[in-house]
KEVO-229594 format. One record per atom (N, C-alpha, C): x, y, z; residue in three letters. Coordinates in steps of 0.001 Angstrom, whole numbers, plus 500000, padded with zeros to 6 digits. Layout:
XYZALA ...
//
This chain:
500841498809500000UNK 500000500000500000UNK 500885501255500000UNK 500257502433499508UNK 500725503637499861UNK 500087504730500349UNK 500729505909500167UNK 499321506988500643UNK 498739507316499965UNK 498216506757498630UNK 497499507405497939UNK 495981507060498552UNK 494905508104498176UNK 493814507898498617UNK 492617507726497536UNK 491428507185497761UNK 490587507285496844UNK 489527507856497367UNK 488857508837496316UNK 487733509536496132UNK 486344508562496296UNK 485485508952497014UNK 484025508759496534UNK 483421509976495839UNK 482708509557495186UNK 481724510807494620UNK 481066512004495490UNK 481017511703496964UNK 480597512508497620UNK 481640513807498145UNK 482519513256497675UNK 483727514296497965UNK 484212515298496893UNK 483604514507495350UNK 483594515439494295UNK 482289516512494695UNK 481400516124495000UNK 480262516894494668UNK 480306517798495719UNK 480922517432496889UNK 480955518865497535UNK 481925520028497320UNK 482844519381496838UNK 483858520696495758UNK 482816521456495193UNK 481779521342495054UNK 481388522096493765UNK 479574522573494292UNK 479506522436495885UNK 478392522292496417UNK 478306523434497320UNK 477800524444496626UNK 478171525720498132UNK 477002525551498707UNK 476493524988499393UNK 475153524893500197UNK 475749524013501521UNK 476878524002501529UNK 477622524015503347UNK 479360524296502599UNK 479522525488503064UNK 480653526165502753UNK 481950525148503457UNK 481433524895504472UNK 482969523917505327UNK 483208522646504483UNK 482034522117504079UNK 482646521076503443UNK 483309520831502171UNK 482750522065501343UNK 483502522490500018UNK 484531522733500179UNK 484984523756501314UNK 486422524019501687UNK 486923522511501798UNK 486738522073502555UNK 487604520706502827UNK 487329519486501311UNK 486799519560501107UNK 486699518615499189UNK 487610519638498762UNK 487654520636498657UNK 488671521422497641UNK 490304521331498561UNK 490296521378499494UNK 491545521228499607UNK 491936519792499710UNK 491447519257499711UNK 492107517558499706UNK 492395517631498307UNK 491421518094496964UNK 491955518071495565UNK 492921518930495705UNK 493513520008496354UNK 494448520761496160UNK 495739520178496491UNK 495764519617498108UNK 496753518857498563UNK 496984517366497450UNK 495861516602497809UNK 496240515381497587UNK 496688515342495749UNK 495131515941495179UNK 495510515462493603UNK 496591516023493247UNK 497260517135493859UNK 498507517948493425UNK 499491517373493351UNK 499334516455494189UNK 500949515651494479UNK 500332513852493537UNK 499238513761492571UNK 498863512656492124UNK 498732511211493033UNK 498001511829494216UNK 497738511175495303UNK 496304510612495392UNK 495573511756494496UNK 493797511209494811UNK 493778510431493612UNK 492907509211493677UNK 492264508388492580UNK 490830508488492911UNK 490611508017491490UNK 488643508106491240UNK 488491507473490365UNK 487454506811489747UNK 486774505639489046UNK 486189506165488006UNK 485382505604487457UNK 484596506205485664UNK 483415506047486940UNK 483238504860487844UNK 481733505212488419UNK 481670506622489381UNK 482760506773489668UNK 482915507830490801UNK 482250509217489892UNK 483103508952488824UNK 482433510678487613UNK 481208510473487298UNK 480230509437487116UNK 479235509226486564UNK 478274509856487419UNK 478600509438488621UNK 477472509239489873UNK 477794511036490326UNK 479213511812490072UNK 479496512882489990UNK 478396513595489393UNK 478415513722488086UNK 477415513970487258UNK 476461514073487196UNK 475464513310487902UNK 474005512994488333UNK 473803513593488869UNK 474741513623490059UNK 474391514265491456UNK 474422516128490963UNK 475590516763490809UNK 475758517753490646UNK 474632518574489396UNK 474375517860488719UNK 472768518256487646UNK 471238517966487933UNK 471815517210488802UNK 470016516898489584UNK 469819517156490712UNK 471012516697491647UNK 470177516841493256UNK 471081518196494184UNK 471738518653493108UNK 472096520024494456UNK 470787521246494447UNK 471122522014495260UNK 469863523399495571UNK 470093524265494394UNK 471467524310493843UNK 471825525069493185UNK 472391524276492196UNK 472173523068490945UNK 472638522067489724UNK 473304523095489205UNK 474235522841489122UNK 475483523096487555UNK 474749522787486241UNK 475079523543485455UNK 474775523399484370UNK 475203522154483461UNK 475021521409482355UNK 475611520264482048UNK 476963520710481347UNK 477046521940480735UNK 478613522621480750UNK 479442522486481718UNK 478917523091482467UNK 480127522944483853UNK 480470521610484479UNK 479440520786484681UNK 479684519509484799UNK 480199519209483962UNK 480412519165482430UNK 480914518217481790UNK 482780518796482081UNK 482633520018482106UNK 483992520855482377UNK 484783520417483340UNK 483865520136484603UNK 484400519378485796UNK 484725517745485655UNK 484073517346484950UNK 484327515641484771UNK 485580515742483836UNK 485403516236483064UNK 486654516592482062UNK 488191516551482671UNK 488123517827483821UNK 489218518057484538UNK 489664516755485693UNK 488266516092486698UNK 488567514892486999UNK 488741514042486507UNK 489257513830485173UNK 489331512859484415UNK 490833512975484224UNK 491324513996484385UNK 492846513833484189UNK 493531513232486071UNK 492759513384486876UNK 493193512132487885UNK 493725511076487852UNK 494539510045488484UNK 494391508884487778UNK 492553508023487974UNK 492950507268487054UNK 491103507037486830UNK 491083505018486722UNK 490081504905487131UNK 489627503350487832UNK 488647503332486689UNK 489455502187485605UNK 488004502006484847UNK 487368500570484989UNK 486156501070485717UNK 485398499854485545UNK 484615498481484727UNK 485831497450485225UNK 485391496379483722UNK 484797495466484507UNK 484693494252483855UNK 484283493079484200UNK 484562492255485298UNK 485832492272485288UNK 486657491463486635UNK 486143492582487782UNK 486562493916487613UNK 486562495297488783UNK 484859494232489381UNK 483624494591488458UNK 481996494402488659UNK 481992492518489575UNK 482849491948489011UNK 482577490217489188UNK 483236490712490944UNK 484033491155491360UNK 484759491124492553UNK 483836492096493461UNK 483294492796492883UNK 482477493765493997UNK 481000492931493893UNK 480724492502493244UNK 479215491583493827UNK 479674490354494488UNK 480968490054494720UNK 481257489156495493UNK 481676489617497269UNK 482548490834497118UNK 482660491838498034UNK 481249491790498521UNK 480580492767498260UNK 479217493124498265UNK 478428492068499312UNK 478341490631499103UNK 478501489224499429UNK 478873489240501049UNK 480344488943500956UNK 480786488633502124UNK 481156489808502953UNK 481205491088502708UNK 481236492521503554UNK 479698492860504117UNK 478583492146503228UNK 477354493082503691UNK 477221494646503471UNK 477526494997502201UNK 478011496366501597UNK 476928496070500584UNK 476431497335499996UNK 475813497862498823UNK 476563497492497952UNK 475924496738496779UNK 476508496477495519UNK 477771497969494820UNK 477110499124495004UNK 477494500056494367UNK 479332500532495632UNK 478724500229496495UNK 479717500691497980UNK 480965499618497222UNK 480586498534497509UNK 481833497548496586UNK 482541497897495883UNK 482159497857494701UNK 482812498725493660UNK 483383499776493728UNK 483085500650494528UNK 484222501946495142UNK 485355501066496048UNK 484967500487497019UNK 486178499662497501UNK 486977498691496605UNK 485982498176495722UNK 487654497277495092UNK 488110498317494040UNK 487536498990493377UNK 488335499894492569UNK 489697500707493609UNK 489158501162494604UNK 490372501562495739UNK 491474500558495690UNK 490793499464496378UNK 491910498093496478UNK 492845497909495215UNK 492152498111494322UNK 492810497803492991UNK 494182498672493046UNK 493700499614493584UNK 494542501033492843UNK 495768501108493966UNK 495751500437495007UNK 496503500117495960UNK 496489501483496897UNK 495108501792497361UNK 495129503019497865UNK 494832502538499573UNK 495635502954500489UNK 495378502989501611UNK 494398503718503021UNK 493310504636501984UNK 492442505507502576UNK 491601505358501437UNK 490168504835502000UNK 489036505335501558UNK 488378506557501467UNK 487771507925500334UNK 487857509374501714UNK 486131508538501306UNK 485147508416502097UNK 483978509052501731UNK 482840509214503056UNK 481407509532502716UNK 481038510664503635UNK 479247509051503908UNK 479523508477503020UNK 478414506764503000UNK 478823506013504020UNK 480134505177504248UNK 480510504270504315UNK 480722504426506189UNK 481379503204506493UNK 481176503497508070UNK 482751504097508029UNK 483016505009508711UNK 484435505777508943UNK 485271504828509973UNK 486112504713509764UNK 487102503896510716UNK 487045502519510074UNK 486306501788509092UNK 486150500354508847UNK 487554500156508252UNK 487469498939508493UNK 489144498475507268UNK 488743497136506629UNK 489106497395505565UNK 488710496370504700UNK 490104496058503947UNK 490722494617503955UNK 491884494388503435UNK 492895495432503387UNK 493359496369503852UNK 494514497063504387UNK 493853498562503725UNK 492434498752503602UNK 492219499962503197UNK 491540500494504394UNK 491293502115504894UNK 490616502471505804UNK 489857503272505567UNK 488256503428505597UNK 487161504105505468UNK 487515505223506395UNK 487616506265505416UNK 487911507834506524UNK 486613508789505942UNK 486041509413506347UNK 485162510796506589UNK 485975511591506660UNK 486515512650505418UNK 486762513736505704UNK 486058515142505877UNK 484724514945506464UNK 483869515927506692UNK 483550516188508162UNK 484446514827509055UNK 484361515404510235UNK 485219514891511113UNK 
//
């Protein structure tokens, strides 16, 4: 393992979510710190579910310009693309963790990527799953 960390989608969308100012601050500086030094990873599901979220369910949706502008730019991250083997291992995950099909798939894409921090704001904070650790950076 190393220090690199992986993104959930909930950590993109508050970069870009001014409807609680503290937590945008803190999503934006973890992309500042971490992706700066090519430390943060993220998935094709992580941008997708990005996407949705930020055009449908904030108070204030981005336009599909700006979203696409923003997926664009998270796309030069390194990026977790989700194939067949990634999907066959997280419904098996999914299985023996007692995790959401979708929660899986953010963890083995992590695992994959050999990332030693989970960041997201779903999952239980403190869990460890095969040498990765579920962190909350929102509190």
């Amino acid at each position: 393992m190393s220090d690199k960390k992986f993104a959930d989608s909930n950590v993109l969308v508050y970069a870009f979510d001014g409807s609680d100012s503290k937590k945008q601050n803190i999503a934006q500086n973890l992309f500042k710190k971490e992706g700066s030094q090519g430390k943060l990873i993220i998935s094709t599901q992580v941008l997708q579910e990005f996407f949705v979220v930020v055009t449908r369910k904030l108070s204030k949706p981005l336009s599909v310009d700006e979203a696409y502008n923003a997926v664009y730019n998270f796309a030069e991250y390194p990026l977790v693309q989700i194939d067949k083997d990634l999907i066959l291992r997280a419904i098996k995950r999914s299985d023996s963790d007692s995790v959401s099909f979708w929660d899986a798939l953010i963890i083995e894409a992590a695992l994959q990527s050999d990332c030693e921090t989970l960041l997201s704001e779903d999952m239980q904070s403190g869990r460890k799953i095969d040498g990765l650790t579920i962190v909350n950076p929102f509190y």
